[in-house]
N, C-alpha and C positions, 0 to 999 in steps of 0.2 A: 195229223199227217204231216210227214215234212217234205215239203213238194222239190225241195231242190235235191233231193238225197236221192242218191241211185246207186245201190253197192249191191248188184246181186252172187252171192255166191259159187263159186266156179266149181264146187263138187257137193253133193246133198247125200245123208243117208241113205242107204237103199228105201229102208221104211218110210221115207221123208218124198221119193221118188215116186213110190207106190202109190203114198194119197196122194201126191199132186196128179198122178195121171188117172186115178179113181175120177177125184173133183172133174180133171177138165172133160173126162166123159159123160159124167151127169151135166155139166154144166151146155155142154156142145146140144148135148138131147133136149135139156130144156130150152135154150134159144132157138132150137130150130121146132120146136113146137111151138113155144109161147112169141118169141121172139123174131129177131132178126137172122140172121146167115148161120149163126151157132159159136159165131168167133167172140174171144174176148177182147180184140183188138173193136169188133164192132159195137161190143156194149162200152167199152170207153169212148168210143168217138160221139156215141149216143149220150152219154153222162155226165161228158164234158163240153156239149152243145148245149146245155139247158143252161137257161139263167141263171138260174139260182144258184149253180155249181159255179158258172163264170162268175157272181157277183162273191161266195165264199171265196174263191181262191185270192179274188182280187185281194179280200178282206186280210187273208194270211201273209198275203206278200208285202205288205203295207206293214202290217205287226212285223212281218221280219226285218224291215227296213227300220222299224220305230227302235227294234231290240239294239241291232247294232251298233 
């Protein structure tokens, strides 16, 4: 993953449109069942609160600092 990179795309194919708004409907169902509120904005904030994910990134950002 490359954490400093953020290029999203400002037009998608229709088809490309379609699954994304399929996913985020399964995805919104399954967090409000299993889950939190159904957002993916909430399962980030949840994923990047755990350790382990704070202590990987740290990990990357060091490797990125070593690269350059």
């Amino acid at each position: 993953m490359e954490l400093p990179v953020h290029s999203p795309q400002s037009t998608l194919p229709p088809a490309v449109e379609l699954d994304i708004h399929r996913i985020i409907i399964i995805w919104r169902d399954c967090r409000t069942r299993y889950g939190d509120d159904g957002s993916a904005c909430a399962y980030v904030k949840v994923i990047f609160a755990m350790p382990e994910i704070a202590k990987w990134t740290e990990g990357a950002r060091a490797e990125m600092v070593r690269a350059d």
